[in-house]
C-alpha positions as CSV (number, residue, x, y, z in Angstrom):
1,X,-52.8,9.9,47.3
2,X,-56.2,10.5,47.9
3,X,-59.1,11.4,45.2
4,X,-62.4,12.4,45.5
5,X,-65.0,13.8,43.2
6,X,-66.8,17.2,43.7
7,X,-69.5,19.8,42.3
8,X,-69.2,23.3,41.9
9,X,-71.7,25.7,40.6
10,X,-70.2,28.3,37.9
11,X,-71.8,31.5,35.8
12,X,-71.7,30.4,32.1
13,X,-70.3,33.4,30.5
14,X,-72.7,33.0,27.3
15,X,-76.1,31.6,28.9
16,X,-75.4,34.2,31.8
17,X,-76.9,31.6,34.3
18,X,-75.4,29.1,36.9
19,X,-74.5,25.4,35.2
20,X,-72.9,22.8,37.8
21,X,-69.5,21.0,37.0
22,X,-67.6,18.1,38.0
23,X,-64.1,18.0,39.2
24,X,-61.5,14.9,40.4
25,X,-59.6,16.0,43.1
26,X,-56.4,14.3,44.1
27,X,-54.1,15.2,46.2
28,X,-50.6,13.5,47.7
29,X,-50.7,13.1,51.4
30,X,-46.7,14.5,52.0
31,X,-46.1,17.0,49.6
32,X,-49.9,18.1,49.5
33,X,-49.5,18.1,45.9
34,X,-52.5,18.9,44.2
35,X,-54.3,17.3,40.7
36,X,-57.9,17.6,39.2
37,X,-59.7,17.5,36.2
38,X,-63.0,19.1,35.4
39,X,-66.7,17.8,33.5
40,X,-69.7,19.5,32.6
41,X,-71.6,15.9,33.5
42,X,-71.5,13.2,35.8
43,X,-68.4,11.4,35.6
44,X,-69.5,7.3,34.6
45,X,-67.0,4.7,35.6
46,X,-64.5,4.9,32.1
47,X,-64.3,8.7,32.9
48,X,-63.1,8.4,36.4
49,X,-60.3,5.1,35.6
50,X,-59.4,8.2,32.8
51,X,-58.6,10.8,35.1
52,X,-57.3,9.0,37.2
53,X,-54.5,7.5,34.3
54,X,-54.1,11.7,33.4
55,X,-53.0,11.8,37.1
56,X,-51.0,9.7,36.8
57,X,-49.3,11.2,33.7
58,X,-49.3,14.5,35.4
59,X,-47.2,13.7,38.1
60,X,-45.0,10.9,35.7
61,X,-45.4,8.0,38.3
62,X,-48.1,6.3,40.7
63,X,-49.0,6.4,44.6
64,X,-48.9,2.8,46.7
65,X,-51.9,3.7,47.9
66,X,-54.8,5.7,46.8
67,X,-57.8,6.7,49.0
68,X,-60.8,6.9,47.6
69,X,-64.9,7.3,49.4
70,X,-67.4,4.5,48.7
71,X,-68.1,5.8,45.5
72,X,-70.4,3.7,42.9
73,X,-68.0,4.7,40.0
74,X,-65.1,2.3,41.5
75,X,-66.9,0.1,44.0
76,X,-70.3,-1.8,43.6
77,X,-70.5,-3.4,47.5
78,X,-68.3,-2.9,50.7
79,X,-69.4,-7.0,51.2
80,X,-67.9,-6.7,55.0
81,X,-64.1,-5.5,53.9
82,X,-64.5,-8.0,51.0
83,X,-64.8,-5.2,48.8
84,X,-66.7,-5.5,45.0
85,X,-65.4,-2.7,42.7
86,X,-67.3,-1.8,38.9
87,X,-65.5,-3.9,36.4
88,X,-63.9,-0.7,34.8
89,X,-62.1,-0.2,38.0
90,X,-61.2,-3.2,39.2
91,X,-59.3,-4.3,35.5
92,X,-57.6,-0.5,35.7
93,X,-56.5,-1.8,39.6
94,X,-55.2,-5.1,38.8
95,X,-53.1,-3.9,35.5
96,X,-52.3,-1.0,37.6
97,X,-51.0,-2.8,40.8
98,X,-51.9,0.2,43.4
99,X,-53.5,-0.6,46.8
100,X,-56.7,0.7,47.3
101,X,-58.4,2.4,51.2
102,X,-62.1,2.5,50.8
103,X,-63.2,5.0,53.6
104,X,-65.8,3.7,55.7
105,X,-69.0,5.5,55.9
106,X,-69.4,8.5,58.1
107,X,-65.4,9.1,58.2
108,X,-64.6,12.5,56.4
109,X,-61.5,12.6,58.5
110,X,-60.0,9.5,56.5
111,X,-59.7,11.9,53.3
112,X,-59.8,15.4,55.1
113,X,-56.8,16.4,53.1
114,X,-58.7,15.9,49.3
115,X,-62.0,17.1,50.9
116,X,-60.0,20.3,52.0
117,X,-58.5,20.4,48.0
118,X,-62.1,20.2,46.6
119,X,-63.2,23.1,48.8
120,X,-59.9,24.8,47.6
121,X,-60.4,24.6,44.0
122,X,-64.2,25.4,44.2
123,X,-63.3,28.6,46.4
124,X,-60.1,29.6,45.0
125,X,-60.1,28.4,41.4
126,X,-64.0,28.0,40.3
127,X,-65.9,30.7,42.3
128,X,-66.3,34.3,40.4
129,X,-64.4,32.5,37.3
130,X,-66.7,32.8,34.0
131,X,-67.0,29.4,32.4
132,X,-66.9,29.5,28.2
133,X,-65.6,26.0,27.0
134,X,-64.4,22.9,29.2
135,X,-61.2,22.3,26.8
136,X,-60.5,26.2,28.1
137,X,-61.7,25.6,31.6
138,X,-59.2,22.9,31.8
139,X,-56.9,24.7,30.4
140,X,-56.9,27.7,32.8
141,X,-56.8,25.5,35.9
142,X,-53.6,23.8,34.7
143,X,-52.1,27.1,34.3
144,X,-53.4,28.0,37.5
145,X,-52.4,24.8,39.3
146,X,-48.6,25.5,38.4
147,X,-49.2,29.4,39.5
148,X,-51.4,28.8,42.7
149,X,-52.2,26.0,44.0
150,X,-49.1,24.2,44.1
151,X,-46.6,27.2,43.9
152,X,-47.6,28.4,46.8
153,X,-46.9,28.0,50.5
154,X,-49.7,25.4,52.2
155,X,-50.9,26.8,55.7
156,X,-50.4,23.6,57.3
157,X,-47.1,22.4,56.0
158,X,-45.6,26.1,55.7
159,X,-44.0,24.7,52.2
160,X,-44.7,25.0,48.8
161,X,-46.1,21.9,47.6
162,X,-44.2,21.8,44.2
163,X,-41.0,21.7,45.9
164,X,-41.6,19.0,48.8
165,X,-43.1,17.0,45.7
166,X,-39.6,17.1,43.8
167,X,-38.5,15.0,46.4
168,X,-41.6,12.6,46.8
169,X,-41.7,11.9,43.3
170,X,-38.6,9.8,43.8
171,X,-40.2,7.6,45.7
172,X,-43.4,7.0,43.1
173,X,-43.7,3.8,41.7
174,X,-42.9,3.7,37.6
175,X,-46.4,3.7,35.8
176,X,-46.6,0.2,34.1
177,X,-47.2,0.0,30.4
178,X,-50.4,-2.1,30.9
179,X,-52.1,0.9,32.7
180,X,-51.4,3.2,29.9
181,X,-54.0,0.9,27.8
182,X,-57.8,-0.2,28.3
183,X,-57.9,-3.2,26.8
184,X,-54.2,-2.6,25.4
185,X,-55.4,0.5,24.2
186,X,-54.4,4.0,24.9
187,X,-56.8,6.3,24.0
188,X,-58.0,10.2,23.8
189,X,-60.8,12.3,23.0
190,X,-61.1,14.7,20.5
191,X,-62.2,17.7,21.6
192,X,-63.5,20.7,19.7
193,X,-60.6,22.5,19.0
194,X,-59.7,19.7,17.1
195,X,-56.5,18.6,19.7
196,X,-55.9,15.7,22.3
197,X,-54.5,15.7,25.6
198,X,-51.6,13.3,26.4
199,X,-48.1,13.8,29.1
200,X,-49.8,17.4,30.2
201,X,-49.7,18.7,26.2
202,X,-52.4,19.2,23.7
203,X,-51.4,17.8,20.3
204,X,-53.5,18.8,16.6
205,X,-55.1,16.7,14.5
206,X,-56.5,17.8,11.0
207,X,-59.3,20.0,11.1
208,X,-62.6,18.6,10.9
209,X,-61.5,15.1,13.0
210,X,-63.6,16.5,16.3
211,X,-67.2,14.7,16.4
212,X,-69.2,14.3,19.2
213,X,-67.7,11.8,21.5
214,X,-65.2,10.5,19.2
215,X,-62.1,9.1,20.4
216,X,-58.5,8.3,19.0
217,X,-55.8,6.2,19.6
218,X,-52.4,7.1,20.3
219,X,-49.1,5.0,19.7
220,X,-46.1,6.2,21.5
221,X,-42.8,5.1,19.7
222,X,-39.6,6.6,21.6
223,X,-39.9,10.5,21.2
224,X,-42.9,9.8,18.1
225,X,-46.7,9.8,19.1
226,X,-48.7,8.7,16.2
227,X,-52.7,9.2,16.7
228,X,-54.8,6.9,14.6
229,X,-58.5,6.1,14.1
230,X,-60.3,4.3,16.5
231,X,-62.0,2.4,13.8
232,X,-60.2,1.2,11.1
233,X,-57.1,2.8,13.0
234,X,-55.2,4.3,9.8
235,X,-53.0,7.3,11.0
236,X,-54.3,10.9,11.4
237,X,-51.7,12.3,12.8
238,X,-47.8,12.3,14.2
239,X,-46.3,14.4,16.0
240,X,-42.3,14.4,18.2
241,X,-43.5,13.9,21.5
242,X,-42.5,17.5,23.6
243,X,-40.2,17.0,26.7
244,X,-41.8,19.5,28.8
245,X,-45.4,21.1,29.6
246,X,-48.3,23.2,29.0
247,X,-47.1,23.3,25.3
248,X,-49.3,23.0,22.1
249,X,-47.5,20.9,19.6
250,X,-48.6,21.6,16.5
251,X,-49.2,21.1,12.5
252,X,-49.9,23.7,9.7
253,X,-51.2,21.1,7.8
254,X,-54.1,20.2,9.9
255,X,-55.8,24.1,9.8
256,X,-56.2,23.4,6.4
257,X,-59.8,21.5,5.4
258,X,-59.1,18.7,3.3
259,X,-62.3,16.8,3.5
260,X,-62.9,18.1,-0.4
261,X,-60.4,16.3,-3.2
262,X,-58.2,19.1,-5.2
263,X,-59.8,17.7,-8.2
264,X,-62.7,18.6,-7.0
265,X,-61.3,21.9,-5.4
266,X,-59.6,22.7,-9.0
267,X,-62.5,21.6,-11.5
268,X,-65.0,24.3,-9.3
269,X,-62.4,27.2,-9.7
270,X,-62.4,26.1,-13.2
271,X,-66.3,25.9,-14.0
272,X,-66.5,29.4,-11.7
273,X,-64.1,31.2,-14.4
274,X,-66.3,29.5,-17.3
275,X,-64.1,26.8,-18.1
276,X,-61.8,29.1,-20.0
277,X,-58.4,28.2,-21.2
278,X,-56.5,30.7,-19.5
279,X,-58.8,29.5,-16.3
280,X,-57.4,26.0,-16.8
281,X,-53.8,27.2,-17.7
282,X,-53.7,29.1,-14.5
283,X,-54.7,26.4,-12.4
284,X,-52.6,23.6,-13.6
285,X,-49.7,25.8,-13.3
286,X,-50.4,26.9,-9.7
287,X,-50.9,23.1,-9.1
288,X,-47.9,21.8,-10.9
289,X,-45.5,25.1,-9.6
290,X,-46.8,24.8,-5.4
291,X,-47.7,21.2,-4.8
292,X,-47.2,21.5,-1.1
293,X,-49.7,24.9,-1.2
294,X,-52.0,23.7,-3.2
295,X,-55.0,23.7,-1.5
296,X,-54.1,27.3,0.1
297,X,-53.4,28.7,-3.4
298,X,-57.0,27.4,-4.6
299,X,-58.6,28.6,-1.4
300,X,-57.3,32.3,-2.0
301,X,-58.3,32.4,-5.5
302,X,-62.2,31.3,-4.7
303,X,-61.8,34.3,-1.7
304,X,-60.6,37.1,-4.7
305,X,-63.6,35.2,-6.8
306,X,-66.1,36.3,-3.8
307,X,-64.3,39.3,-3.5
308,X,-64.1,40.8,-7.2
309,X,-66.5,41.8,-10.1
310,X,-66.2,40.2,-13.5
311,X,-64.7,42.4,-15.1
312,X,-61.3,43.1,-12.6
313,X,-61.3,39.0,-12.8
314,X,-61.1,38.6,-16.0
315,X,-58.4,41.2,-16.2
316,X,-56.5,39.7,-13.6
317,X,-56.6,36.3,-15.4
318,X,-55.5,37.7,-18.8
319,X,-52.8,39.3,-17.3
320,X,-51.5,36.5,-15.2
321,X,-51.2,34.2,-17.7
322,X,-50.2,37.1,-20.1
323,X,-47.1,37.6,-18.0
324,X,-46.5,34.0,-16.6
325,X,-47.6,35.0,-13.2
326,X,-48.7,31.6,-11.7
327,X,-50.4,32.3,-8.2
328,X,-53.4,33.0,-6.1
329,X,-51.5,36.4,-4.6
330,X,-50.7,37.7,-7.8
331,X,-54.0,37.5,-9.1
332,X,-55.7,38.6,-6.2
333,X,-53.1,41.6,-6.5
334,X,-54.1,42.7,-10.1
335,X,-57.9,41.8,-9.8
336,X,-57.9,44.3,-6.6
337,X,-55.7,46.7,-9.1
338,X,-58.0,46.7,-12.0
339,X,-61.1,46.5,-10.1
340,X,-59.3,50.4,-8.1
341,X,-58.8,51.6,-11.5
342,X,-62.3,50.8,-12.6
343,X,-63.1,52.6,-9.3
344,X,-61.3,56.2,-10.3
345,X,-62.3,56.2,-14.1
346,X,-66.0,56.3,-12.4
347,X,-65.1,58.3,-9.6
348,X,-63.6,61.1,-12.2
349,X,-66.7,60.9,-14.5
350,X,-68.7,61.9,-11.3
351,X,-66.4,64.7,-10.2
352,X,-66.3,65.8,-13.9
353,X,-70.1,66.0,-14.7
354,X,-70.0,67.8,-18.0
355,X,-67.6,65.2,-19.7
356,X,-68.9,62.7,-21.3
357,X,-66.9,59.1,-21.8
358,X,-66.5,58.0,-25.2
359,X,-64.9,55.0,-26.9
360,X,-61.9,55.2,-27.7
361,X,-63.1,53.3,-30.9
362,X,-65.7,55.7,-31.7
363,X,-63.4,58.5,-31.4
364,X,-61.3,57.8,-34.1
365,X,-61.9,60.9,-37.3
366,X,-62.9,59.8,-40.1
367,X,-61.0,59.9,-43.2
368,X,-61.4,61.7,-46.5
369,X,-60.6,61.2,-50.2
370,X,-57.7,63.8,-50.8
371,X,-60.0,64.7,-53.8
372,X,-62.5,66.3,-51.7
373,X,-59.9,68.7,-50.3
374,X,-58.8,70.0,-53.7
375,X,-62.4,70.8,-54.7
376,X,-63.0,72.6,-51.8
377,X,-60.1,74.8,-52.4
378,X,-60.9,75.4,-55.9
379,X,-64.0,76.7,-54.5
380,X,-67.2,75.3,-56.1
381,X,-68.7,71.8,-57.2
382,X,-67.8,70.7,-60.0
């Protein structure tokens, strides 16, 4: 296999000017196979030994030989064929057990084929493409990668690439567990979507796990991946590992914020209906009646809160726990009922200028002593 890094100038679709990106090109010398990974920065030493482990994921096994330019991200000194690589690379090397071609200097033509792929995906893949996110950027040149560039016929070989590699992957060496870990470790980052990338699938985590540079690590146990903190390395996540790829494996659970405690979720709903009784009969009920959609029933009640005037809310909440009607939807449904009711009795008063709205209270007759009547009818006051 040979890798090598490139640049590529693309048109940011929101800052409508040119930014430069970073891609690791590898490609394997029979097949002519093709792999990369993109950056928005200058790739240090970790994020090269990275790639170069997602390569090796990609195409489930691992080259004899990799060829790689005198590059200062894997080798410090040439030292007359006595080579000294950066310390990232050299431990990724040794637990990896790969041979390693440095070209020598001024010799393109010892990695003409990975030169030719970086020239390919710049031209093919990068130029005229609108760049928005990285995590999509990727994304898209995976996609394209099993639609293009390695589906379809190379003008050298006159094969397609994907099918010639079905054959060379048999003779891949097995990647060996060590090289799956830094330090024993394997682990991902966290990107903004709140997913991680691992076997050529992007897996969930809860929302609101992404921060800057944060990474996770990721136990794989048979067909269970478990992703846990990189600190104090309690579990976030697991997930049943998927068999093929390009697929997003995911959780309903982890849309859902639950940085905020119900308690405290449930005691604001609470204090925003005035601490009421029905308020608090309303809420322990939804709590105690949907435990698993909890937090979704309390986030669709402070919505219709937002929503609804005070008097269609208060309605809604005598009514529901009038007729036992424990949940968000049903009292969104009444409060948006009584507050279109309210709507017409105003609409009709304005359509109906000369009638005036009374109280039904006030409209009540009054009542008279019977013996007023029969002193009328007698005809006089007596």
């Amino acid at each position: 296999m040979q890798v090598d890094i490139g640049e590529a100038w693309v048109r940011d679709a929101y800052r409508l000017r040119y930014i430069k990106l970073y891609c690791v090109a590898a490609v394997m010398s029979h097949s002519r196979y093709k792999w990369g990974v993109w950056h928005t920065k200058p790739l240090t030493a970790i994020q090269f030994v990275q790639a170069l482990k997602e390569c090796f994921e990609y195409i489930c096994g691992m080259p004899k030989e990799l060829v790689f330019d005198q590059d200062r991200l894997l080798a410090v000194d040439e030292n007359y064929g006595d080579i000294i690589f950066t310390q990232q690379f050299e431990q990724f090397r040794l637990s990896s057990g790969f041979e390693v071609y440095l070209c020598r200097g001024n010799d393109p033509e010892s990695k003409g084929r990975t030169e030719a792929v970086v020239k390919f995906f710049k031209g093919n893949f990068a130029r005229n493409r609108l760049f928005m996110d990285i995590d999509i950027w990727n994304r898209s040149f995976e996609e394209w990668l099993d639609r293009t560039g390695n589906a379809k016929q190379h003008t050298i070989t006159k094969k397609i690439p994907a099918e010639v590699f079905e054959q060379e992957r048999l003779f891949l060496k097995p990647v060996p567990s060590t090289i799956k870990f830094s330090e024993d470790i394997l682990t991902r980052t966290v990107h903004k979507d709140n997913k991680i990338f691992y076997g050529g699938n992007r897996y969930t985590v809860p929302l609101g796990t992404y921060s800057p540079g944060r990474e996770v690590v990721l136990d794989v146990d048979g067909d269970s991946l478990v992703i846990r903190d990189g600190i104090d390395n309690h579990i976030i996540a697991e997930h049943t590992l998927s068999k093929t790829k390009g697929e997003l494996v995911s959780n309903n659970n982890h849309r859902r914020d639950t940085t905020e405690k119900l308690d405290a979720v449930q005691d604001a709903l609470w204090q925003r209906l005035n601490r009421t009784e029905e308020a608090e009969i309303l809420l322990t009920q939804i709590r105690r009646l949907k435990p698993r959609y909890t937090r979704d029933q309390f986030a669709l009640l402070g919505k219709a809160l937002d929503k609804h005037d005070q008097m269609a809310i208060w309605k809604a909440l005598n009514y529901c726990v009038t007729h036992s009607l424990f949940s968000a939807v049903e009292f969104k449904n009444a409060a948006e009922y009584f507050e279109s009711q309210a709507g017409a009795e105003v609409a009709e008063t304005v359509q109906y200028g000369n009638v005036i709205a009374i109280d039904s209270a006030a409209a009540v007759s009054k009542k008279r002593e019977l013996s007023e009547y029969a002193r009328a009818a007698r005809g006089g006051d007596e």
